[in-house]
C-alpha positions, 0 to 999 in steps of 0.5 A: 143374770139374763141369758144371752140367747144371740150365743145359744147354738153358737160354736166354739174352741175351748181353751181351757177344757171343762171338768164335768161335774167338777167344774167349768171351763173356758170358750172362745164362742164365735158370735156376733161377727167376732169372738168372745170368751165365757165359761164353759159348763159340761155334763162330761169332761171335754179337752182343752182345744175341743170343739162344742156348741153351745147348747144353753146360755146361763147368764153372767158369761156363763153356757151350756157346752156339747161337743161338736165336729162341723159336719161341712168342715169335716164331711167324712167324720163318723161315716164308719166305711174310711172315707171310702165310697 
């Protein structure tokens, strides 16, 4: 059960979304040039189809999920003023 630390900081969709508490979901992570799947674990409940980063490698496939917007794919989101400027 040795982390994977390569995945660590690694974004991510999930495809099929976290519980929370009440359980995990799975990530398809990019990383090492191409993709792979591992479960996802969060502190609150995050939709299928959400972006995270991967926070924390757990061992055994297993990560540490927040959500997260890539600022440089979507440089207006959370501004607060609409876009205007």
């Amino acid at each position: 059960m040795t982390p994977d630390e390569a995945v660590v900081g690694c974004t991510g969709k999930l495809v099929v979304g976290t519980r929370g508490t009440g359980g995990p979901g799975e990530v398809l992570v990019k990383v090492r040039g191409g993709t792979e799947t591992f479960l996802a674990y969060s502190d609150e409940p995050l939709q299928r189809g959400a972006g995270v980063l991967v926070i924390e490698s757990l061992g055994s496939r297993r990560v540490t999920v927040i959500a997260w917007r890539d600022p440089l794919l979507d440089p207006l989101a959370g501004d607060g003023d609409g876009g205007a400027r």
